[in-house]
C-alpha positions as CSV (number, residue, x, y, z in Angstrom):
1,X,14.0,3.1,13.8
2,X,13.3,4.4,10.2
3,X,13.8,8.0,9.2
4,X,12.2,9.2,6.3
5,X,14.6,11.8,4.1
6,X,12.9,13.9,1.5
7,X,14.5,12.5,-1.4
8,X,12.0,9.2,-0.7
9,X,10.3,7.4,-3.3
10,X,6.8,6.2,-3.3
11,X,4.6,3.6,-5.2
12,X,1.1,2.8,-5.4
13,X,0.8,-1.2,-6.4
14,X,-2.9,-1.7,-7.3
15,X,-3.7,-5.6,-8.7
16,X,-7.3,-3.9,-9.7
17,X,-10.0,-6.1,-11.3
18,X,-10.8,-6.1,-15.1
19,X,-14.0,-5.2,-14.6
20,X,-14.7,-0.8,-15.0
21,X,-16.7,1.2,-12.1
22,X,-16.0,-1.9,-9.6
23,X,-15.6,-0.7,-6.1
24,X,-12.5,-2.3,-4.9
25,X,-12.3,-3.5,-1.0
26,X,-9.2,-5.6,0.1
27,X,-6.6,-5.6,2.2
28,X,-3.0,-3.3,1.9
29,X,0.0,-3.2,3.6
30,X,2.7,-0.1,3.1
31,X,6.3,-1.9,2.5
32,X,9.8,-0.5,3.0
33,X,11.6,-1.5,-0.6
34,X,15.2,-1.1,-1.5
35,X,16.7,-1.2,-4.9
36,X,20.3,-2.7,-5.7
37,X,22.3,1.0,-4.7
38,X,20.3,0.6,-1.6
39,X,17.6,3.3,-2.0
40,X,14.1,3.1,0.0
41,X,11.2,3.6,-1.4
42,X,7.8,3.2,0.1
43,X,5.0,1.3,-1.6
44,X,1.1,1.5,-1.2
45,X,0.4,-2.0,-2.0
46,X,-3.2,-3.8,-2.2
47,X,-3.6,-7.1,-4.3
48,X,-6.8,-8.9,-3.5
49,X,-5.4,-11.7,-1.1
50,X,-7.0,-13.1,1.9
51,X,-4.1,-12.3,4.4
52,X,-1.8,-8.8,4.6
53,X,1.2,-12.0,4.8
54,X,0.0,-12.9,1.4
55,X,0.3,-9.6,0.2
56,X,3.9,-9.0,1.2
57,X,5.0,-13.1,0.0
58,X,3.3,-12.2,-3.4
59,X,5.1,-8.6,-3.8
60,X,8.1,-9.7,-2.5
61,X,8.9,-12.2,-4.4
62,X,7.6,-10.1,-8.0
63,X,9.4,-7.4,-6.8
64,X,12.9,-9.5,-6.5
65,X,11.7,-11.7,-10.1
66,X,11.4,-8.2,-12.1
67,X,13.0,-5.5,-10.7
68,X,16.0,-7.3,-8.3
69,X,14.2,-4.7,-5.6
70,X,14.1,-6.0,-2.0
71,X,11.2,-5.2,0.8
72,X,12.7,-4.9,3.9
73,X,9.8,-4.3,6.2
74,X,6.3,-3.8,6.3
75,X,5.2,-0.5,8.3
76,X,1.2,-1.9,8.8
77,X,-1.7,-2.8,6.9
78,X,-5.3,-2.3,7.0
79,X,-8.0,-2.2,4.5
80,X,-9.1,-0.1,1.2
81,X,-11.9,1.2,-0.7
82,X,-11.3,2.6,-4.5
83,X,-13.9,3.6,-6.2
84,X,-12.4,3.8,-9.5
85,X,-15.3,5.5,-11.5
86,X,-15.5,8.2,-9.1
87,X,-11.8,8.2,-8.2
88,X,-12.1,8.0,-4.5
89,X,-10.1,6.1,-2.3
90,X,-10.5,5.2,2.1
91,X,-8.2,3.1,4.1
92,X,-9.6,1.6,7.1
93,X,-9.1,-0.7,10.0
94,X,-5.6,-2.4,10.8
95,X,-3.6,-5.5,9.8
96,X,-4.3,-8.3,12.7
97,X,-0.1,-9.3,11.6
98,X,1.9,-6.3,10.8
99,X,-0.7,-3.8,12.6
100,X,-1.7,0.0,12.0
101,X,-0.4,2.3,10.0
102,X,1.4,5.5,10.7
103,X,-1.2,7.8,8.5
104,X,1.2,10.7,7.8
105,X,3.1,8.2,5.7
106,X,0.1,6.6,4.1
107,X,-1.4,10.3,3.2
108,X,2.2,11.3,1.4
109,X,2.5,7.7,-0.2
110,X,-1.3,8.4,-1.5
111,X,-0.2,12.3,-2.5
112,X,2.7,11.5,-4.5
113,X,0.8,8.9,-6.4
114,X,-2.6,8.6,-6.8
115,X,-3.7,12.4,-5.9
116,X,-2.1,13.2,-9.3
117,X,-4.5,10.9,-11.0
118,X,-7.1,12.8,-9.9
119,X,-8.1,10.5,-6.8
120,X,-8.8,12.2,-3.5
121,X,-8.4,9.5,-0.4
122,X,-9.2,9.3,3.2
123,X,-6.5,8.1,5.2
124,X,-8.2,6.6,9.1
125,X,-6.8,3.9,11.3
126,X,-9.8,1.6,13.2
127,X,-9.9,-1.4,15.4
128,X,-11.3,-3.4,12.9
129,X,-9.5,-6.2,11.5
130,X,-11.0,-8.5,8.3
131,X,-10.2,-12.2,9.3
């Protein structure tokens, strides 16, 4: 059971391409991180992997290498679209491994991120899982 307090953190973690006006489409999970004094956070985080289990080894471990943070859990997965030229964003589908999101948290982890970038996102959850 995880409670989320109003005093939470959130992070968007974007591994985006070089490349300016690509349309990104990969995979995401949302992850449950503490720092040392034992603070949650919850971060948005896509990096263009083949599994959502790749993901989390991949953040956890850079997390714990450069910040000493830890991720405790992973609350789902799915898939995103960012259209960085036009500064929309769409999640989609679910992660076959960790499963859906809950989108309440996904649309407050987007808000108190990327909305003040001047993105505007669509948060859905589908049946459809990228093998």
């Amino acid at each position: 059971f995880f409670l989320i307090s109003y005093k939470m953190l959130y992070k968007f973690y974007w591994e985006r391409p070089d490349d300016e006006g690509h349309v990104y489409d990969e995979k995401y999970i949302i992850a449950v991180v503490e720092d040392e004094e034992g603070e949650s956070e919850i971060h948005f985080v896509t990096i263009p992997l083949a599994y959502h289990s790749d993901i989390f080894g991949s953040y956890k471990m850079k997390l714990e290498a450069e910040q000493g943070k830890t991720v405790k859990s992973v609350m789902g997965g799915g898939i995103v679209s960012i259209d960085a030229k036009e500064k929309v964003l769409k999640t989609y589908g679910k992660s076959g491994g960790f499963g859906a999101v809950t989108i309440n948290i996904v649309e407050k982890c987007l808000r108190e991120t990327i909305a003040h970038q001047g993105y505007t996102f669509t948060v859905s959850v589908t049946n459809e899982i990228r093998g």
